[in-house]
LOBA-519891 format. One record per atom (N, C-alpha, C): residue number from 1; residue in one letter; x, y, z. Coordinates in nm, 2 decimals. Layout:
{zavo NUM,A,{X,Y,Z}}
...
This chain:
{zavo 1,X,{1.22,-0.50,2.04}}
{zavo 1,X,{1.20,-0.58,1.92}}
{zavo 1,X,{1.11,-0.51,1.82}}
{zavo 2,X,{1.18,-0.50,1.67}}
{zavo 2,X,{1.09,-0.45,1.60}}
{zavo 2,X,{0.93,-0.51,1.54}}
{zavo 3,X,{0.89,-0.48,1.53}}
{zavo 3,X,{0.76,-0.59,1.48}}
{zavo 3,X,{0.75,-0.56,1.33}}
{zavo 4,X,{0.72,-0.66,1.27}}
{zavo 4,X,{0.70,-0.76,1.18}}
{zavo 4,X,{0.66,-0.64,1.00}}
{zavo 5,X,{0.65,-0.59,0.94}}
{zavo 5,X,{0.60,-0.54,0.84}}
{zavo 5,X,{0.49,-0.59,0.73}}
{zavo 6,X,{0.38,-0.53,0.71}}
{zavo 6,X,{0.28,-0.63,0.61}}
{zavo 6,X,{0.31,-0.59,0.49}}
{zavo 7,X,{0.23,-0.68,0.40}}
{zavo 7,X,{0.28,-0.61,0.20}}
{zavo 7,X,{0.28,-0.50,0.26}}
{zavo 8,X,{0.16,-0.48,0.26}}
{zavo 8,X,{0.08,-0.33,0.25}}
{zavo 8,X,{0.17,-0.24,0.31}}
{zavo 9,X,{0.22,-0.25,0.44}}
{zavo 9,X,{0.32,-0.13,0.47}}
{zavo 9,X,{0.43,-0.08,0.41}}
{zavo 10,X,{0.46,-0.24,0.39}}
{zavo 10,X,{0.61,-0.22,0.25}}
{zavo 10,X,{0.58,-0.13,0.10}}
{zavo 11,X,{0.46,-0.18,0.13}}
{zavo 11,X,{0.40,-0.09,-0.04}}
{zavo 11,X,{0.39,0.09,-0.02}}
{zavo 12,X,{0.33,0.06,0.09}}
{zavo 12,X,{0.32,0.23,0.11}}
{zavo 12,X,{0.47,0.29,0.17}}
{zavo 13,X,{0.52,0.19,0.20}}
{zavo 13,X,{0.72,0.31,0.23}}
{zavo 13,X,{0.77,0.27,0.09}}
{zavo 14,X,{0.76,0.22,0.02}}
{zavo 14,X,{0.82,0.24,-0.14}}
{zavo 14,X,{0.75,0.32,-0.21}}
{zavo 15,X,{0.63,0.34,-0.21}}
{zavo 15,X,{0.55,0.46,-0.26}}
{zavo 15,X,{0.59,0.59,-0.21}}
{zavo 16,X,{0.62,0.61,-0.08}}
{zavo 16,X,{0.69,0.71,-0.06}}
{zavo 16,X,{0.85,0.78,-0.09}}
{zavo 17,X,{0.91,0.64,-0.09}}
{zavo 17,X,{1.05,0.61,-0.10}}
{zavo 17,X,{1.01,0.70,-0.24}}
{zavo 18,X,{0.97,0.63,-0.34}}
{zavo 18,X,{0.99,0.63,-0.49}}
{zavo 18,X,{0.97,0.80,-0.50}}
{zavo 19,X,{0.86,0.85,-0.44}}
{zavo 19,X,{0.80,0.99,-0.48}}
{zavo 19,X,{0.92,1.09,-0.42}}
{zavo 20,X,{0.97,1.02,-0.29}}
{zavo 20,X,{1.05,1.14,-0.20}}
{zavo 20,X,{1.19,1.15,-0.34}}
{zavo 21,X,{1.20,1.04,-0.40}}
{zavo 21,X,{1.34,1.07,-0.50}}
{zavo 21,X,{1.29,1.11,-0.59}}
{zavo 22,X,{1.16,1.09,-0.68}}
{zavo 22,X,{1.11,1.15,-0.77}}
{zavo 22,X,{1.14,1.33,-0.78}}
{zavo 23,X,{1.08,1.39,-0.64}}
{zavo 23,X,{1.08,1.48,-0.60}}
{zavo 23,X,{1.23,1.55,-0.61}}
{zavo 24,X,{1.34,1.47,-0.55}}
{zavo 24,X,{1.44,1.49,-0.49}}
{zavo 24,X,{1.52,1.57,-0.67}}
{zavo 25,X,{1.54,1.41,-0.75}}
{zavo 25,X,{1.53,1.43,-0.86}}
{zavo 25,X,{1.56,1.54,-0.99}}
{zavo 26,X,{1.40,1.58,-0.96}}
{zavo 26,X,{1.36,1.73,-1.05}}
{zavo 26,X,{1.41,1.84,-0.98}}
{zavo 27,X,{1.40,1.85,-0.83}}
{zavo 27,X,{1.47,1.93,-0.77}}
{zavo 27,X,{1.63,1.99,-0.80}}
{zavo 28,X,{1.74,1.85,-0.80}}
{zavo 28,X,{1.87,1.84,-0.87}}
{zavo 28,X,{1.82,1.91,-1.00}}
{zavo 29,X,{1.79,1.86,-1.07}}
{zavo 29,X,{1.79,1.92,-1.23}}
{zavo 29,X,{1.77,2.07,-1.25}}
{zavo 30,X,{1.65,2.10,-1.19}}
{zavo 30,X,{1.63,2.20,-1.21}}
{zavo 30,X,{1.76,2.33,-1.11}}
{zavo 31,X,{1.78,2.30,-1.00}}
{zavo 31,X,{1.92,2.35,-0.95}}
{zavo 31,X,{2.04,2.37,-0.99}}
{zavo 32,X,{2.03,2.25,-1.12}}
{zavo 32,X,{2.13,2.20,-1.14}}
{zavo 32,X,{2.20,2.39,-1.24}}
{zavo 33,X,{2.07,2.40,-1.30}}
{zavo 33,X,{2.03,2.50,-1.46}}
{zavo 33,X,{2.11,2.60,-1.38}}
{zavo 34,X,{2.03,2.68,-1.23}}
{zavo 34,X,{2.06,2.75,-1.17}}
{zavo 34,X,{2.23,2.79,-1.13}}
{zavo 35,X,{2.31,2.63,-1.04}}
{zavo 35,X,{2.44,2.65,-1.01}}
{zavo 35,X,{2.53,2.64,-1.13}}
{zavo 36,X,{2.46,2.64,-1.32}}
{zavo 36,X,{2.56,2.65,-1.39}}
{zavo 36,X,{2.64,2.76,-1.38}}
{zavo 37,X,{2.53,2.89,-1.32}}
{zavo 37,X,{2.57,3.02,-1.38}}
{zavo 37,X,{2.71,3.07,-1.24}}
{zavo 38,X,{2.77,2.92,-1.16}}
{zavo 38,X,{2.83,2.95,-1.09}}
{zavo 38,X,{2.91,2.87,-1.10}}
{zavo 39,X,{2.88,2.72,-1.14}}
{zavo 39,X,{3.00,2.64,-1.12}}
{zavo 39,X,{2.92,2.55,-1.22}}
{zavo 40,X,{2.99,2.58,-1.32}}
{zavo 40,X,{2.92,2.44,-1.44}}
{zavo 40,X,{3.00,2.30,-1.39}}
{zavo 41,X,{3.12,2.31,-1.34}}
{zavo 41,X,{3.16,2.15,-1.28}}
{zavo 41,X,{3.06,2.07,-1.19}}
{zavo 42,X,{2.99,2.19,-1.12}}
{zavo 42,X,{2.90,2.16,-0.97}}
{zavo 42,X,{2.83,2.13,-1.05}}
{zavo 43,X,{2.79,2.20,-1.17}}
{zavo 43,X,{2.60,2.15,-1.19}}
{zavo 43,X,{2.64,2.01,-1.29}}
{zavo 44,X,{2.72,1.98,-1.31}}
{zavo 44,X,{2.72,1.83,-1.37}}
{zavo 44,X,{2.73,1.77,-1.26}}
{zavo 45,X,{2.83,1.74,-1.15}}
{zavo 45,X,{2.78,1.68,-1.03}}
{zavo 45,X,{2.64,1.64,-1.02}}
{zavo 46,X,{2.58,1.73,-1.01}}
{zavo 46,X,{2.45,1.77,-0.94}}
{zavo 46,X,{2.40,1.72,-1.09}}
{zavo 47,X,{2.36,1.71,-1.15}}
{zavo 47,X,{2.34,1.63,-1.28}}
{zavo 47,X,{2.36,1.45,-1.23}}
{zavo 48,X,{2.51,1.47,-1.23}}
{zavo 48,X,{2.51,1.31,-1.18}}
{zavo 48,X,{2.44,1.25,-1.09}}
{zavo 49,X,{2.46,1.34,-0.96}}
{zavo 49,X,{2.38,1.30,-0.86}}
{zavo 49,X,{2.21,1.26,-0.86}}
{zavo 50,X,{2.14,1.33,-1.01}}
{zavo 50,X,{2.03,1.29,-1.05}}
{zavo 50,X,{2.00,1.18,-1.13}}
{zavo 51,X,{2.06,1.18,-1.17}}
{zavo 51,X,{2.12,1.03,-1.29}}
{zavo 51,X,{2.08,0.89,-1.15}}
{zavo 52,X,{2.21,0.91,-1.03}}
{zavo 52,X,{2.18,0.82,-0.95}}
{zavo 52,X,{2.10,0.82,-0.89}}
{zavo 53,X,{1.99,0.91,-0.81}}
{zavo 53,X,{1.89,0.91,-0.79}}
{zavo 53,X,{1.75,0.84,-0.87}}
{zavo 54,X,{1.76,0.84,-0.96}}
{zavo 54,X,{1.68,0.77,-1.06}}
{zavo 54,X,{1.72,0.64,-1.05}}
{zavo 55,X,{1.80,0.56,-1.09}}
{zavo 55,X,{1.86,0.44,-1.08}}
{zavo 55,X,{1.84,0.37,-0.93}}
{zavo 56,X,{1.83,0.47,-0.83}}
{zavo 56,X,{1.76,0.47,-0.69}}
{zavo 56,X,{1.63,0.40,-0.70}}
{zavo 57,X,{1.56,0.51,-0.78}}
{zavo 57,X,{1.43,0.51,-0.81}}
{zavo 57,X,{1.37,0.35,-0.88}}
{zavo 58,X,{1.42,0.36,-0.97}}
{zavo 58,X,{1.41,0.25,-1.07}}
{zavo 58,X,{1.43,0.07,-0.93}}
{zavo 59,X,{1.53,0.10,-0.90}}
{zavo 59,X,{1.54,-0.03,-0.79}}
{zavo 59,X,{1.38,-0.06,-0.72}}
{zavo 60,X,{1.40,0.08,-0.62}}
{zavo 60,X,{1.26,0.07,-0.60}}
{zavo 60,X,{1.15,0.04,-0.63}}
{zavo 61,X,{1.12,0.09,-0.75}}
{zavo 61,X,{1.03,0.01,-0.83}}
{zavo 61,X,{1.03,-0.08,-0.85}}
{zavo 62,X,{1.15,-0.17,-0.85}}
{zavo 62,X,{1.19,-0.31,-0.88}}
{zavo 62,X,{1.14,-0.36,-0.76}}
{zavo 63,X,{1.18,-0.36,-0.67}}
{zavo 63,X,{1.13,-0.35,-0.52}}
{zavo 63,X,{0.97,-0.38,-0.52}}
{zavo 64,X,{0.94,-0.29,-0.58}}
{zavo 64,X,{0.76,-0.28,-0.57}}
{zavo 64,X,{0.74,-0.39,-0.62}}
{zavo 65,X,{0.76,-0.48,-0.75}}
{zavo 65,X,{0.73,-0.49,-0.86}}
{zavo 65,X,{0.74,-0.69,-0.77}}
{zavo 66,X,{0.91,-0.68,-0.74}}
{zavo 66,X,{0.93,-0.78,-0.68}}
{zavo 66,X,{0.84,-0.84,-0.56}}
{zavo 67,X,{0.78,-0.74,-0.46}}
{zavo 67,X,{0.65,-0.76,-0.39}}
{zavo 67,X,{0.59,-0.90,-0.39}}
């Protein structure tokens, strides 16, 4: 049986949630520049896939916020 979660825990796994996509994020983008010079269709993907990441992000914050 799992046990029970406080604010507090919930706060600190959305603080990490938030940061690990933050991270994740700038990562995509900046990759994104890189896989143009190979596949400009990929690096819009990978574009998009940042776009949703953020929107990820943003929830979670909502998340926090909702707390």
């Amino acid at each position: 049986m799992e046990k029970d979660l406080s604010k507090e825990s919930v706060k600190h796994l959305l603080d990490h949630w938030i940061e690990h996509n933050e991270s994740h994020s700038t990562s995509f983008r900046e990759r994104a520049a890189q896989i143009a010079r190979v596949s400009e269709k990929a690096a819009l993907d990978i574009r998009g896939a940042a776009e949703l990441m953020d929107k990820c992000t943003e929830m979670l914050k909502k998340a926090m916020q909702d707390l």
